[in-house]
C-alpha positions in Angstrom: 0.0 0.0 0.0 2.8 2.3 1.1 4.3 2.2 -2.6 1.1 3.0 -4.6 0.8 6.1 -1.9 4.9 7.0 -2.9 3.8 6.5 -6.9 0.7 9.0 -6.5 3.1 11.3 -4.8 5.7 11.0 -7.4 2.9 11.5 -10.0 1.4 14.5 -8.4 5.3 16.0 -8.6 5.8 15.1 -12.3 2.9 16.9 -12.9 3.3 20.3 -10.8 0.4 19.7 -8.4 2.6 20.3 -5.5 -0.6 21.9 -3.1 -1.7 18.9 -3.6 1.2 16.6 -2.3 1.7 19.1 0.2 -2.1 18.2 1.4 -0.6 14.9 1.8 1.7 16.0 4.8 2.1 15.1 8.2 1.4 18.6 10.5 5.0 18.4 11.5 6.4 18.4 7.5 3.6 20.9 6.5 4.7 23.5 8.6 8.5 23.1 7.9 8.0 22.6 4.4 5.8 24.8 2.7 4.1 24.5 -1.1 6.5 27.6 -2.2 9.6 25.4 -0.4 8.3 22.4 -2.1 8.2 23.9 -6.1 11.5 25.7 -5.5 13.2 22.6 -4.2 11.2 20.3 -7.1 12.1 22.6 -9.7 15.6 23.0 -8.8 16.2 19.3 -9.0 13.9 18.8 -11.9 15.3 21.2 -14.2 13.8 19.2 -17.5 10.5 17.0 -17.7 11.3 14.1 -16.3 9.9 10.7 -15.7 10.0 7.3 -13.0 12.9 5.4 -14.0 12.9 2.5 -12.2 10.9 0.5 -9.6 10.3 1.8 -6.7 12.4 0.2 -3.5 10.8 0.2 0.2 12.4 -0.6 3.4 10.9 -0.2 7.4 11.2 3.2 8.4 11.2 4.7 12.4 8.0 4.3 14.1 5.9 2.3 11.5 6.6 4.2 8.4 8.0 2.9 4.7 10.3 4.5 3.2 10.2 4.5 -0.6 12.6 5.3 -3.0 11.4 6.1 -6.7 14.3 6.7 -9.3 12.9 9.8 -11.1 15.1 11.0 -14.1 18.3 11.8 -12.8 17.6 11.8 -9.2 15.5 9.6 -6.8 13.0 10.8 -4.8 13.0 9.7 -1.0 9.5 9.2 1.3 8.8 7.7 4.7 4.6 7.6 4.0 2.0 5.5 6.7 -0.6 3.0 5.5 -2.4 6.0 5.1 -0.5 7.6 2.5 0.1 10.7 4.5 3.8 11.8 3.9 6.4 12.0 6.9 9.3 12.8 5.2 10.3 13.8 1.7 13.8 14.5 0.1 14.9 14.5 -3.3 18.3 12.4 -3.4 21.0 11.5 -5.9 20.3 9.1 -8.4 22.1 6.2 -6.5 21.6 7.3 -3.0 24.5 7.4 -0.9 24.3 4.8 2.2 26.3 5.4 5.9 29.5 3.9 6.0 30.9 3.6 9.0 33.4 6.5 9.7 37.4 5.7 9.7 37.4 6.6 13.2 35.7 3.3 14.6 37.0 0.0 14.9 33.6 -2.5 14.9 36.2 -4.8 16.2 35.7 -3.3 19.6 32.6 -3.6 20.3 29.3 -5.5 20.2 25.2 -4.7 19.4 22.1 -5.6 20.4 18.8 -4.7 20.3 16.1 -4.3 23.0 13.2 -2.4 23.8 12.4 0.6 26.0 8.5 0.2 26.6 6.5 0.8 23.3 10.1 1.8 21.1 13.2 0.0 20.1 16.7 0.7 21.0 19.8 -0.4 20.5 23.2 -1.2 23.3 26.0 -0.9 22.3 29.1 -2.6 23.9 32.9 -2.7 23.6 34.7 -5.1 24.8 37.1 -3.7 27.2 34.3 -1.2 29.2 36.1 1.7 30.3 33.2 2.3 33.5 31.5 5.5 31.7 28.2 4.4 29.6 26.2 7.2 27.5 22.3 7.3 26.6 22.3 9.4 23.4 18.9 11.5 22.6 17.9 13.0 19.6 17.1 16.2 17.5 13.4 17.4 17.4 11.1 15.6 15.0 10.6 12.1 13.9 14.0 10.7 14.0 14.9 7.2 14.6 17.9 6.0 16.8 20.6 6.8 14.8 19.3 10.2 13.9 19.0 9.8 10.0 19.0 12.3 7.8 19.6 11.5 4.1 22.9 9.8 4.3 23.7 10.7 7.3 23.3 9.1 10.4 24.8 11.2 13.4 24.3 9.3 16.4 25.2 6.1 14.9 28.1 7.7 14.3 28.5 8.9 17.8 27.6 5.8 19.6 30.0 3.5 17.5 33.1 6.1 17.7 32.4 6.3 21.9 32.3 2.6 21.8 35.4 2.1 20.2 36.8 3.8 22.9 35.3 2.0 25.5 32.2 4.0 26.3 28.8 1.8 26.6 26.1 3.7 24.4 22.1 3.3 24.2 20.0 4.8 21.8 16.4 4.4 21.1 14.1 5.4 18.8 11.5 8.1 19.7 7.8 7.5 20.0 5.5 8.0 17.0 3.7 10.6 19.0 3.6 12.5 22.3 1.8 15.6 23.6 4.6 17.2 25.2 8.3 17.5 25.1 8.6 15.6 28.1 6.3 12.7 27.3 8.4 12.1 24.0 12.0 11.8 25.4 11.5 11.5 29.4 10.1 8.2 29.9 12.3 6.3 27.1 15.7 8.1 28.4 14.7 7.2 31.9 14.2 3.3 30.9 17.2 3.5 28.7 19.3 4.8 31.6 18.3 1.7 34.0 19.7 -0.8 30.8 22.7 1.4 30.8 23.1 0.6 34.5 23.0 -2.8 34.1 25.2 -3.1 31.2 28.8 -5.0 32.7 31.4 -2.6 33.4 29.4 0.6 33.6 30.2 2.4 36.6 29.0 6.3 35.4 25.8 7.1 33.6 26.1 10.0 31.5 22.9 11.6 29.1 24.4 13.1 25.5 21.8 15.0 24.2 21.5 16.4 20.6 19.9 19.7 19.3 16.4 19.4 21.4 17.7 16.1 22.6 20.7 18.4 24.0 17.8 21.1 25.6 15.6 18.1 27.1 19.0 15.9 28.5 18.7 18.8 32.2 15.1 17.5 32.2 16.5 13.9 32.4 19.1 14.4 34.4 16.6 16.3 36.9 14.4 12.9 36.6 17.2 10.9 37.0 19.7 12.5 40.2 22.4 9.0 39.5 23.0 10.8 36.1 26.9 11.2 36.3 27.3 14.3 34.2 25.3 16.1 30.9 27.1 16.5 27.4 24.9 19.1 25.9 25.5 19.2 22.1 24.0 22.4 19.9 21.2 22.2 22.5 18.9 25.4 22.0 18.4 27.2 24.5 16.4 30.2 22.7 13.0 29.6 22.5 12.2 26.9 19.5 9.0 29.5 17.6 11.4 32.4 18.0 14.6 30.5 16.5 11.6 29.5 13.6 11.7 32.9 12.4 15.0 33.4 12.6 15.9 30.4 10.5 13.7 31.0 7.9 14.6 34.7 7.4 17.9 33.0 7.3 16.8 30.7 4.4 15.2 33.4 2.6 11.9 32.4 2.6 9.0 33.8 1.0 7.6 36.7 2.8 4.3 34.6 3.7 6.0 32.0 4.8 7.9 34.0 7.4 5.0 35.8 8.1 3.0 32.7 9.0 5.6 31.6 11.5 5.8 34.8 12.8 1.9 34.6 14.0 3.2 31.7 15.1 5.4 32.3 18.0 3.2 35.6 18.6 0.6 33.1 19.4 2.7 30.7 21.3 3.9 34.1 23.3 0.2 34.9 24.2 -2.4 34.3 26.9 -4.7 32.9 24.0 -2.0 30.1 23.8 -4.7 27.2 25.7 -4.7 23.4 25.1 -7.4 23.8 23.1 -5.5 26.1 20.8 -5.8 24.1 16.6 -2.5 22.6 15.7 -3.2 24.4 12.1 -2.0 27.7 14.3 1.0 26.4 15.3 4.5 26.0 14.7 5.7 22.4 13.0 2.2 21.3 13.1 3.0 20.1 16.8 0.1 20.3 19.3 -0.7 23.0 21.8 0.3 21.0 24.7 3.7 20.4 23.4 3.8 24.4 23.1 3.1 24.8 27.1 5.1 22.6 28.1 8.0 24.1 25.8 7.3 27.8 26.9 7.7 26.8 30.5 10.7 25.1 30.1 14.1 27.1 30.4 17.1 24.2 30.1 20.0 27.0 31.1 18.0 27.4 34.2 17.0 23.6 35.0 20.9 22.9 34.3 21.9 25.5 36.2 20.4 24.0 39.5 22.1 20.7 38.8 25.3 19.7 40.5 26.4 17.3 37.6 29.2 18.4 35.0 28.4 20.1 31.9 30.1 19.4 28.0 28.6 22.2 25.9 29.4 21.8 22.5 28.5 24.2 19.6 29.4 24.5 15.5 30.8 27.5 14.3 28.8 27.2 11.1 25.2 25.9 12.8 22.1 28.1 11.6 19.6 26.3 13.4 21.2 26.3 17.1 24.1 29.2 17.3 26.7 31.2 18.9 25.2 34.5 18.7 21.9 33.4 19.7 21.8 29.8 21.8 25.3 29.1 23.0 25.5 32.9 24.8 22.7 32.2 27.1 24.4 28.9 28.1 27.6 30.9 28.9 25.8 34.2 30.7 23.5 31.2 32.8 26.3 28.9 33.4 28.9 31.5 34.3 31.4 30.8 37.3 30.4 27.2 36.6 33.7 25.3 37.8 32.4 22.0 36.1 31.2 23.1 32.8 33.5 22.7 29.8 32.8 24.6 26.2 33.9 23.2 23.0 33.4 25.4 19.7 33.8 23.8 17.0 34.3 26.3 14.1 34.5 24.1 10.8 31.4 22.0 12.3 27.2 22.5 11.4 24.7 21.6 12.7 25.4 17.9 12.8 28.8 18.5 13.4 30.4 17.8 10.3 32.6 19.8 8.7 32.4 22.1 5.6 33.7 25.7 4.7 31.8 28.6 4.1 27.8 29.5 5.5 26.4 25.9 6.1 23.1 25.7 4.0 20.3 22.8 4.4 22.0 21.4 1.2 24.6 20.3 3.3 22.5 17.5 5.0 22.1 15.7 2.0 25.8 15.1 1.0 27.5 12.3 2.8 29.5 13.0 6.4 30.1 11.6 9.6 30.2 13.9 13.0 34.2 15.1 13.4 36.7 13.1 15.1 37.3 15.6 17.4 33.6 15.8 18.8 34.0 12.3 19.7 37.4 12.0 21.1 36.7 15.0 23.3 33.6 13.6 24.9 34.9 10.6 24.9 37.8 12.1 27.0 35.6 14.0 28.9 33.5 11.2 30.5 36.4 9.1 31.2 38.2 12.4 33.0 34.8 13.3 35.2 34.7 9.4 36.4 
């Protein structure tokens, strides 16, 4: 069922009828990815009439999705759609799809996997063979990503939990539930279950939470849940408010005026008394329920980590849009300040997913094949063993 959805889709995008496929998307993709987005992105790859190529190729996708990928022309077109056709996730790719290779840092030599579950999602333990007493639960980024934090070719927390284990750091990552009403529900409970395997794993003496973009703002929530947590490595966390960080990034994009404009009634709204839980998801940012909204706007992480005793990693990429210096990594500085146990890593070559580049990162960078630096690995790596 799933790939007569993906050929509709493809057909509605052959033919231009892209306010049609954008009907099509999930409230979080709708909101990120608008019809003007859409057409400009299409067009761009699509730069002569083109047709389907090939058959189209599925394979299980996070949280009960298919991904499908139709060869179209010279490039393929990428989808994670339900058994109800509505569209999760949509890229257009290079006509033979890069897959994740494992990065020339690890040695799969030294360590073990296995997969278990964490209530109602999957996860995944990772173990070396010499432990060296420190063990990590990874979290990640906003939106439906699975445990390895794929996007395109690129799978950053794979990359992270293989280059830790190689040397010697336990690692367990999980996949995020389909759905949750707030922050909290999505990664409290899961990180909270995946802390007790952690503890349980041979050899693990220190239990440390290594949080990604939100995963990096919810990990002081977790740690507050959690007092045995040994220490927080905080990794482009955001710590200005997610609908005002919307507006910046896409007037950092360039996108249209009405595009900006929506998102900026937006975050007024989310900013207002006439924010309620029974405030429509349609007026909201990434389609994402009023609920999750309250329980965002109450939530300051540079506070909440402030009160903790635990050690702090902070670590930010020079060239990051989404989560930056200017605007993210100074409030963790000015609420963290005279903070003997917090160390700050910037990383000036490094985006968003910490991988390296030159010159303004762009959203085109996410679709060409990377792995997360060496250096962001070794040095949490070396910080965890040094705080046990």
């Amino acid at each position: 069922m799933s790939r007569e959805h993906a050929a509709t889709i493809v057909e509605l995008l052959v033919d231009g009828r892209f306010d049609e496929v954008a009907n099509r998307f999930a409230p979080e993709l709708r909101a990120a990815v608008p019809p003007d987005a859409l057409r400009s992105a299409w067009t761009t790859v699509a730069a002569a009439p083109v047709t389907v190529t090939g058959p189209a190729v599925t394979e299980p996708g996070q949280a009960g999705l298919t991904r499908v990928h139709v060869p179209v022309g010279g490039f393929t077109v990428v989808m994670s759609v339900d058994d109800q056709g509505v569209l999760h996730g949509l890229r257009f790719a290079p006509a033979s799809d890069p897959q994740w290779t494992e990065p020339s840092y690890v040695d799969p030599q030294s360590f073990a996997e296995r997969e278990t579950t964490l209530g109602s999602v999957g996860a995944t333990v990772t173990s070396p063979v010499e432990a060296g007493g420190a063990g990590v639960v990874l979290l990640a980024g906003g939106g439906p990503f699975d445990r390895d934090e794929s996007a395109g070719p690129n799978k950053p927390l794979k990359d992270l939990a293989w280059g830790l284990a190689t040397r010697g750091v336990t690692v367990v990552r999980f996949d995020k539930p389909a759905s949750a009403a707030t922050m909290t529900d999505e990664y409290v409970p899961p990180a909270l279950a995946a802390l007790e395997v952690l503890r349980r794993e041979p050899g693990v003496e220190r239990p440390f939470v290594v949080g990604h973009s939100m995963g990096g703002k919810v990990a002081p929530r977790v740690a507050e849940a959690d007092p045995a947590v040994a220490g927080l490595v905080i990794l482009a966390g955001d710590a200005q408010p997610m609908h005002h960080a919307a507006v910046r990034v896409a007037r950092h994009l360039g996108l249209e005026p009405s595009t900006v404009e929506a998102f900026e009634r937006q975050a007024a709204l989310v900013d207002s008394d006439r924010l309620t839980p029974e405030t429509a998801v349609a007026e909201l940012p990434f389609g994402w329920p009023a609920s999750y909204w309250l329980d965002l706007r109450d939530y300051d992480p540079v506070a909440v980590t402030a009160a903790l005793p635990v050690p702090v990693f902070l670590g930010q990429g020079g060239r990051d849009y989404q989560v930056t210096v200017a605007d993210d990594l100074t409030q963790w500085r000015a609420g963290l300040a005279g903070r003997t146990n917090v160390t700050i890593e910037v990383y000036e070559r490094l985006d968003h997913l910490f991988m390296p580049g030159d010159g303004p990162s762009t959203p085109a960078d996410y679709a060409r094949p990377g792995h997360v630096d060496a250096a962001v690995v070794s040095d949490v790596a070396d910080w965890v063993a040094r705080i046990g």
